[in-house]
C-alpha positions as CSV (number, residue, x, y, z in Angstrom):
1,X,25.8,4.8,-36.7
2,X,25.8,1.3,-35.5
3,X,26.3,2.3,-32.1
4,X,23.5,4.1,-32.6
5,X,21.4,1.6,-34.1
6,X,22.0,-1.1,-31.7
7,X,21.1,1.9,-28.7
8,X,17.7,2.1,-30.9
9,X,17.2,-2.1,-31.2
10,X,17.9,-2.0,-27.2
11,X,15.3,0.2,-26.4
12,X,12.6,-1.1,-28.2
13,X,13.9,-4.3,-27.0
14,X,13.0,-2.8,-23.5
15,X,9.7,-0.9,-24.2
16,X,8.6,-4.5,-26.0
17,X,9.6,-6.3,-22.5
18,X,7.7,-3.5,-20.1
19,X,4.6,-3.7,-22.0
20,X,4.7,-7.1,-22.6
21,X,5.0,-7.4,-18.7
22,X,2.3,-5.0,-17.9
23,X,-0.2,-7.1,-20.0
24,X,0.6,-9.9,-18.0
25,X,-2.4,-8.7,-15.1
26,X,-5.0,-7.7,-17.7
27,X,-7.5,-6.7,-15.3
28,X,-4.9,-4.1,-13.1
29,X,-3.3,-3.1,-16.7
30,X,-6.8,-1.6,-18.1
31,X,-8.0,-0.3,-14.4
32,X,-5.0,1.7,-14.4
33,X,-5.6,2.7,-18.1
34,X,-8.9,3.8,-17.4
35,X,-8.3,5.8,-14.0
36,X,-5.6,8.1,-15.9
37,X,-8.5,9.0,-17.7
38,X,-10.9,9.7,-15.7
39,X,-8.7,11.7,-13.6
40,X,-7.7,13.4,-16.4
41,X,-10.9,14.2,-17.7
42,X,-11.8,15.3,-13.6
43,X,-9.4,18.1,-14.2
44,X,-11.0,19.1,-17.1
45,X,-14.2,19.8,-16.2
46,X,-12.9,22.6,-13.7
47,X,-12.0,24.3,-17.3
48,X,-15.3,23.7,-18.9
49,X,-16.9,25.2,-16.3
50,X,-14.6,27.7,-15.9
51,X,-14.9,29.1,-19.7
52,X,-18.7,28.4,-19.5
53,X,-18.7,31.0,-17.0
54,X,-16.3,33.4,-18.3
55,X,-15.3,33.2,-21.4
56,X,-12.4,34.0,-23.4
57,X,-9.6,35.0,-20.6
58,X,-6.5,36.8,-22.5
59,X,-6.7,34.9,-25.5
60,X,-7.6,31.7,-24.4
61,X,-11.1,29.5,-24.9
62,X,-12.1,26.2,-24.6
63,X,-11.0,25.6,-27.9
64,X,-7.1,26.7,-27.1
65,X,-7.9,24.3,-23.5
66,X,-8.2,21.1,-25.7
67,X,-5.2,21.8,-27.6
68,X,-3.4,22.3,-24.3
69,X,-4.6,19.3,-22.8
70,X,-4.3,17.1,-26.0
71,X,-0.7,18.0,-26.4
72,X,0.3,17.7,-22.8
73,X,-1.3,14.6,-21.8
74,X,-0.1,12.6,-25.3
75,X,3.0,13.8,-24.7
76,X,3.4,13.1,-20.8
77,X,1.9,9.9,-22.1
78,X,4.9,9.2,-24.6
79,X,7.0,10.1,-21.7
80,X,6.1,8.0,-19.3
81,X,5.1,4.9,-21.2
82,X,8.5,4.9,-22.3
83,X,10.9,6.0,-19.8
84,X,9.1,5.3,-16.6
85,X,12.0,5.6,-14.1
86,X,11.7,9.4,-14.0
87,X,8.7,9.2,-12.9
88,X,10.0,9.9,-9.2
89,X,11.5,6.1,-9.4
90,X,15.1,7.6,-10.3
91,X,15.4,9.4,-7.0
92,X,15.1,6.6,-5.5
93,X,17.5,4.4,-7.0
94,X,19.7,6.9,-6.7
95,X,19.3,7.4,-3.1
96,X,18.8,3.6,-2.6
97,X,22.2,2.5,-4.1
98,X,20.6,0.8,-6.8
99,X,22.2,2.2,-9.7
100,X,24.7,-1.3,-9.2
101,X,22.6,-2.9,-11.4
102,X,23.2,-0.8,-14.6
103,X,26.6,-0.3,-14.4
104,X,27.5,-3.5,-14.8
105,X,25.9,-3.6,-18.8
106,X,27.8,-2.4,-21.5
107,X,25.3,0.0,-22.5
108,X,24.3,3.6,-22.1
109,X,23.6,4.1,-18.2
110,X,21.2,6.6,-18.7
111,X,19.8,5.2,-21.6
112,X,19.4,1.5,-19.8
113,X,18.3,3.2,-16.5
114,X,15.3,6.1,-17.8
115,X,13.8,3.5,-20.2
116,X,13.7,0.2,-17.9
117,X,10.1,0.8,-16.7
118,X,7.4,1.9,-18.0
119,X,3.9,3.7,-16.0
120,X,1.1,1.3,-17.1
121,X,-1.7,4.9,-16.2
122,X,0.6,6.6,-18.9
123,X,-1.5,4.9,-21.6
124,X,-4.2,6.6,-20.0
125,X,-3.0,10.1,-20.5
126,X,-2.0,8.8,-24.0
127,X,-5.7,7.7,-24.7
128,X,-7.0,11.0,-23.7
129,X,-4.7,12.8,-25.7
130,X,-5.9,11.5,-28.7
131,X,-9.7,12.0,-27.5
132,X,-8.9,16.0,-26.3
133,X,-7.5,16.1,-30.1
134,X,-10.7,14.9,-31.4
135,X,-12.5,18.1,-29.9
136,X,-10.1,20.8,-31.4
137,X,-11.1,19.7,-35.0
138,X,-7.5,20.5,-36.3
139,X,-8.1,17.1,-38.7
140,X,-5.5,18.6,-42.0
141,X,-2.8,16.8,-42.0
142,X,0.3,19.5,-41.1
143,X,-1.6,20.3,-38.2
144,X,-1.9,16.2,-36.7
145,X,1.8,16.4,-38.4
146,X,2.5,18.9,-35.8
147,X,0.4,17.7,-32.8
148,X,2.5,14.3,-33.2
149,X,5.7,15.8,-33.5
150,X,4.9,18.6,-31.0
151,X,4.4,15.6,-28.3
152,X,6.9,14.0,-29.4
153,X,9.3,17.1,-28.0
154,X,7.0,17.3,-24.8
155,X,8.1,13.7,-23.9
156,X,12.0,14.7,-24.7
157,X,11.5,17.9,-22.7
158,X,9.2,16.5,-19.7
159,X,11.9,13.5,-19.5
160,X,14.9,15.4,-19.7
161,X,13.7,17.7,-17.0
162,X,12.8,14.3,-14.8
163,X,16.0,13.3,-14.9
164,X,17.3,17.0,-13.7
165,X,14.9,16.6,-10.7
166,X,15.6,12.5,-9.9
167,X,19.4,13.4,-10.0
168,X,19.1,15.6,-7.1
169,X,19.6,12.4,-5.4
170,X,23.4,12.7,-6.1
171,X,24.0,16.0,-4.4
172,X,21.3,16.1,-2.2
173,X,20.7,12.4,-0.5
174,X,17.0,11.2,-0.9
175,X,15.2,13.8,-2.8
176,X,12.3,11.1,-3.8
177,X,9.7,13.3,-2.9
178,X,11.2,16.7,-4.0
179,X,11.9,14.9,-7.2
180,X,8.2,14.2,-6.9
181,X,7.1,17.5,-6.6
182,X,9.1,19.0,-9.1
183,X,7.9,16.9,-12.1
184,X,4.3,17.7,-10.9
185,X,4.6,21.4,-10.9
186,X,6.0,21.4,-13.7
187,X,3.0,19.4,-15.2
188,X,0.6,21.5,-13.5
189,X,1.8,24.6,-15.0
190,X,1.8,23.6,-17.9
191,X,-1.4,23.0,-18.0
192,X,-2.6,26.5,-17.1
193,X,-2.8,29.2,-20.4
194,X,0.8,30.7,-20.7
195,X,-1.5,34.4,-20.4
196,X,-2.2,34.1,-17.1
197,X,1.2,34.7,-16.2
198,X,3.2,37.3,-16.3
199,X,6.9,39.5,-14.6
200,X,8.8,36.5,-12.6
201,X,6.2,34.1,-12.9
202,X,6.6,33.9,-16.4
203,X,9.8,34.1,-16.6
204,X,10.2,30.7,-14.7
205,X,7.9,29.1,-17.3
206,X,10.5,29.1,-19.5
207,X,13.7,28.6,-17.6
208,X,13.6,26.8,-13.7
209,X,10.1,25.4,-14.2
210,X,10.0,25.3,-18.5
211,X,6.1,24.0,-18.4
212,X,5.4,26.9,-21.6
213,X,7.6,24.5,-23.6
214,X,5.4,21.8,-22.9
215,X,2.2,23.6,-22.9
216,X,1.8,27.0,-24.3
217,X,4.3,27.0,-26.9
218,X,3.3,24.0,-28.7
219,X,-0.5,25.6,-28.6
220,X,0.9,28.6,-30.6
221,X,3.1,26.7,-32.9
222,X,0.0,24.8,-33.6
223,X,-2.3,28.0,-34.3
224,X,0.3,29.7,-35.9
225,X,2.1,27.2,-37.8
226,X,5.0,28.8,-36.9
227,X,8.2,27.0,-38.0
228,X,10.8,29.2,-36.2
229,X,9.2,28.4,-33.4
230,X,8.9,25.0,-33.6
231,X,12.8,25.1,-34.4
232,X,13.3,27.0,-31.3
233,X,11.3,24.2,-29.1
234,X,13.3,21.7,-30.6
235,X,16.8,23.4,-30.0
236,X,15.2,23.9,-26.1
237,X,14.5,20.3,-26.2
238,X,17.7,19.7,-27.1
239,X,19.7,22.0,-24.9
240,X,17.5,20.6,-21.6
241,X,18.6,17.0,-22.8
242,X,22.7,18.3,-22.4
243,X,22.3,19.4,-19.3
244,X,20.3,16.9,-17.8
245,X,22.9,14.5,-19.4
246,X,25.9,16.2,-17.6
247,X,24.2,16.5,-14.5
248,X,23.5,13.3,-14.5
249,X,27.3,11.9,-15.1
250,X,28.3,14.5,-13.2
251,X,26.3,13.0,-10.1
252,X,27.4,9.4,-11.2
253,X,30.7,10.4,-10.3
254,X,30.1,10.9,-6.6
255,X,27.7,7.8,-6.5
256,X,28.3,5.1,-4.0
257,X,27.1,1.5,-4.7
258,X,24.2,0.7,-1.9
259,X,26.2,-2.9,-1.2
260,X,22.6,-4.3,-1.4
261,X,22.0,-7.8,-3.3
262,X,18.8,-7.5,-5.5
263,X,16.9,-9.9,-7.4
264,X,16.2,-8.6,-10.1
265,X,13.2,-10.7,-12.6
């Protein structure tokens, strides 16, 4: 339990040091704020037009789309304003050698590594979490309960899944930009109605890509209030974090220092 507790005091230590450093440039800190949003809020249009035109499609309407988008954007938001190095960045330091650095602290490698950064635009997707929750008018309080603790298990699941796809890098070489791609498919499909898929395609939703555990099934747990459900996200959650975790030590154990001297401030 200690252990524990001092893990806990270490990374809020870190998330208290990457905001505090972000703040520093006031004027890039809020541009970057504000351009999540309106790129998020670009996206969205496509669907309010889209369900102006047709409609409820297989269950789904505009109301459903702002429960989707609320708890996929907090949540990516949670993710990535905490544990910014899976945002593509662990690839990279994978690939780049730069793994040196963390090893030499007596703490958690992963732990130290996934949580040293933080994405300044992830408050942006955080902000228009909160806003797409406005619009659903789910305001009694099990069901803002569940929209916080639903995004709370999107960010496990969205960073546990990064860290699969940045520890490529150990078997495959640099795998920044497949790493990339991976996070963002599964982001985009998970922002799509779980409906619209079905045979294979669906299938991957919830296994090799799992964007319904970040979209879709939240958005029924929601409507439903359905509690074994919710326990089965959470034991997802969980599982995706083990083997993420094994992979990742399992890749450690074939890393090779880059020899590289960095600064680091």
């Amino acid at each position: 339990m200690n252990r524990l507790k001092n893990e806990l005091n270490f990374l809020k230590t870190l998330a208290g040091i990457n905001l505090a450093s972000a703040m520093e440039y006031r004027a890039s800190f809020l541009s970057q704020i504000f351009g999540m949003m309106i790129n998020n809020g670009i996206y969205f249009v496509f669907w309010l037009i889209f369900f102006d035109r047709f409609g409820t499609i297989r269950g789904y309407n505009i109301d459903e789309i702002y429960l989707l988008f609320a708890i996929v954007t907090f949540g990516y938001g949670i993710a990535y304003m905490f544990a910014g190095n899976t945002s593509g960045n662990l690839a990279y330091l994978i690939a780049q050698g730069r793994l040196d650095y963390y090893l030499v602290f007596p703490r958690n490698v992963l732990l130290h590594v996934v949580f040293s950064r933080m994405v300044v635009s992830a408050l942006g997707d955080l902000t228009f979490g909160v806003v797409a929750y406005l619009f659903t008018g789910r305001f009694q309080p099990i069901e803002i309960l569940l929209f916080l603790l639903l995004s709370v298990l999107v960010a496990l699941v969205l960073i546990a899944f990064a860290i699969l796809a940045g520890s490529l890098a150990f078997f495959m070489g640099n795998s920044q930009q497949a790493s990339h791609q991976l996070n963002m498919t599964l982001l985009t499909f998970a922002l799509y109605p779980n409906s619209l898929f079905s045979g294979a395609a669906r299938f991957m939703l919830y296994t090799i890509i799992p964007a319904a555990f970040i979209g879709s099934v939240p958005v029924q747990i929601i409507q439903e209030r359905n509690g074994l459900l919710l326990l089965g996200l959470a034991g997802a959650a969980l599982v995706l974090w083990g083997v993420a975790t094994a992979v990742f030590y399992t890749g450690l154990r074939r890393y090779e220092s880059g020899s590289a001297i960095n600064v680091n401030v």
